[in-house]
N, C-alpha and C positions, 0 to 999 in steps of 0.2 A: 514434972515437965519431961518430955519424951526428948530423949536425944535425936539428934539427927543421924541415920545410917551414914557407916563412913565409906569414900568413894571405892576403897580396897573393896569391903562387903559387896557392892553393889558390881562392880567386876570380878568375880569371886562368880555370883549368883548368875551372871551372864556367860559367863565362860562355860558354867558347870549347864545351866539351858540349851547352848548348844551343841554339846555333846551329849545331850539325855534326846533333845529333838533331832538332831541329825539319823539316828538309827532308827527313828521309830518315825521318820519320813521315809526313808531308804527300804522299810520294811513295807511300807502301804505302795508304794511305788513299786515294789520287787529289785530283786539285784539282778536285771538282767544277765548279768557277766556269769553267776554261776550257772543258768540256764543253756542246754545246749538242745542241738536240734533233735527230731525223733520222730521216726516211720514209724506208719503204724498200717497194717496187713492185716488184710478179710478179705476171703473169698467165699461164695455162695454157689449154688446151682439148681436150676429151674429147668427141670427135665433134662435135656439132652445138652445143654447152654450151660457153661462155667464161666462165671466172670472170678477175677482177681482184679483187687484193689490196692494200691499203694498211696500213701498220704502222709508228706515231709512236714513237718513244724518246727520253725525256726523261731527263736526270740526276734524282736521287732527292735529294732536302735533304738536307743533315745533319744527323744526329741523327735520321732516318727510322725509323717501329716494324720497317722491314725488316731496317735495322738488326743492333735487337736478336732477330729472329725468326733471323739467321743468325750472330748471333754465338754462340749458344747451342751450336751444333756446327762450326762454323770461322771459321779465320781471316778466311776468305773477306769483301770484306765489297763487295757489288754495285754496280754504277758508275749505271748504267741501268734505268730499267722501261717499260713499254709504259702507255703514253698511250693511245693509239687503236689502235683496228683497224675496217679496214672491207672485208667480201666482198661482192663483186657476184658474182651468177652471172646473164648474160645482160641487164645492167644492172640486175639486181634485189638491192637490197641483203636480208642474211639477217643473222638473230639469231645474237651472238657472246657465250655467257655470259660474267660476268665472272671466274669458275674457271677457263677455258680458258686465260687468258692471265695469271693476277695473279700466279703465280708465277713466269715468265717473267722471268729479268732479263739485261744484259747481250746483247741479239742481235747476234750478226756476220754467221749468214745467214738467205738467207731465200729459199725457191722455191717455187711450185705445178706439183704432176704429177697427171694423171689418175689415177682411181683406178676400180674397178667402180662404177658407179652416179652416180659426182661426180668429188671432186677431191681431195686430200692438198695439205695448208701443209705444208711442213716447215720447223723453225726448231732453227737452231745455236744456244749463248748459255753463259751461264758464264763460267769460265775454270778452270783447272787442275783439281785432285781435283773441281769442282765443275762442269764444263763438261757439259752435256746435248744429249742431241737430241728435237725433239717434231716431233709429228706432230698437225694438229686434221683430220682426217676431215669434209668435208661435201657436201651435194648440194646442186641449186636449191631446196631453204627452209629448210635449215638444218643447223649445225655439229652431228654427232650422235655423235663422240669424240676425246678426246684420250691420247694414249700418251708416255710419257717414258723417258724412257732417260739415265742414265749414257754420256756417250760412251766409246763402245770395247767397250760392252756388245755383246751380237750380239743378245740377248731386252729385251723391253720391260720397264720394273721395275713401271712405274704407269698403269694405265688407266680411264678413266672413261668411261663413256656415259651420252650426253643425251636424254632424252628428251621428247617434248610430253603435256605433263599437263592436261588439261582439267577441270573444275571444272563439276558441273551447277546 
């Protein structure tokens, strides 16, 4: 005849589960608090044309609405977002929509190459099912597309072009 576990055991067993799960949810979630912010610097040049690139990342709070904008379709849940961005082409700073980059999270890299007429950012970021590659396309006045891609993809999934709208 099996005894019945006694109530001490069983609080015991409860006590010791949540401090084995507390860490190894704080681990999948990340510890934001040790995370601190970090630029990241590339500059290119396309004939006679220098651009420079600056790009801040900051941890994202907890309890962020990004959050919940990704929890919605993955586990995924982003460590980092972009703070700043700043293009100079020929020490001329240019307009960076806030589209270009607000989905952006998580960057590991980051380079500028010439392109016909300007210059290509390209930016690594994600992680796993969720890791992308972007591309912002811009010349000396201004950033005028960005392309995103699934990494691993070989075609671009999402593109957008910017345009200058005047108002009479």
């Amino acid at each position: 005849m099996k005894s019945p576990r006694s109530p001490i055991i069983l609080l015991i067993i409860l006590v010791i589960s949540i401090f084995v799960a507390r860490p190894l949810a704080a681990k999948a979630i990340g510890d934001h608090h040790s995370l601190s912010s970090q630029t990241y610097r590339a500059s290119g040049r396309n004939g006679s044309l220098t651009a420079q690139v600056s790009l801040t990342v900051e941890p994202l709070p907890p309890r962020s609405h990004i959050y919940a904008l990704y929890r919605m379709h993955s586990d995924y849940v982003p460590q980092t977002g972009i703070t700043a961005i700043n293009i100079r082409v020929d020490g001329r700073e240019i307009y960076v929509p806030f589209s270009a980059v607000a989905d952006m999270m998580d960057i590991s890299k980051m380079s500028v190459r010439p392109e016909r007429g300007g210059f290509v950012l390209l930016l690594s970021g994600g992680d796993g099912s969720e890791a992308y590659a972007a591309r912002l396309s811009f010349n000396r006045s201004r950033v005028y597309r960005k392309t995103l891609s699934p990494t691993g993809q070989s075609s671009w999934t999402e593109r957008t072009d910017y345009r200058v709208v005047t108002v009479d």
